[in-house]
C-alpha positions in Angstrom: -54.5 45.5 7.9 -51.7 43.1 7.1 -52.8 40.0 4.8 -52.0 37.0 5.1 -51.6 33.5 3.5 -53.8 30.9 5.0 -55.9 28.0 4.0 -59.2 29.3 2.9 -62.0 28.2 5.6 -65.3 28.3 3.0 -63.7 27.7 -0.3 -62.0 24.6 -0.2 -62.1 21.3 -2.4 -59.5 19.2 -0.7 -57.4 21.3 1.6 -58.5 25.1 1.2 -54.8 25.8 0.0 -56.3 26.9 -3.7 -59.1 28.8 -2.4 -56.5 30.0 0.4 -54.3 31.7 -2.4 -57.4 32.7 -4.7 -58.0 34.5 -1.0 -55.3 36.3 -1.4 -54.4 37.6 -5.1 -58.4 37.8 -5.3 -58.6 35.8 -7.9 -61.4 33.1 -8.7 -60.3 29.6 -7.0 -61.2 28.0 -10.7 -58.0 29.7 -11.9 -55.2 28.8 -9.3 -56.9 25.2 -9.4 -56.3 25.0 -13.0 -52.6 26.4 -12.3 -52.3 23.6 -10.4 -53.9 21.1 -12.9 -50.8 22.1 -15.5 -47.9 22.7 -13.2 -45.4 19.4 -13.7 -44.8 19.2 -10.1 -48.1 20.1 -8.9 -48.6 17.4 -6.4 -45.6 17.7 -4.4 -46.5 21.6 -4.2 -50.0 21.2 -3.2 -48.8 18.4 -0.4 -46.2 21.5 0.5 -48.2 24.1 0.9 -51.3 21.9 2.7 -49.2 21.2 5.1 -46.8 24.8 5.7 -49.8 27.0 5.3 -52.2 27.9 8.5 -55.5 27.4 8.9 -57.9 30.7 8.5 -60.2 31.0 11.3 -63.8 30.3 11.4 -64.8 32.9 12.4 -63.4 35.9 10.2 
């Protein structure tokens, strides 16, 4: 089965984009939030990637 990058539909703060990528490197969500926390242009990234990445479905 092919994975894919997608907004995570249980593990979400703001967006499920963290949760979304802790999804798929599983990795805990605490430690791509913090990634996020000290990257210098972390806010234009996370507004990037909320918006480009799908939603996962509800039901998977």
């Amino acid at each position: 089965m092919q994975r894919t990058l997608r907004k995570s539909a249980t593990d979400r703060s703001i967006a499920g984009v963290c949760g979304g990528i802790a999804e798929y490197v599983n990795i805990s969500s605490l430690g791509i939030r913090l990634l996020f926390v000290f990257l210098p242009a972390n806010f234009l990234i996370y507004i990037l990637l909320a918006n480009l990445m799908k939603d996962k479905p509800h039901y998977l």
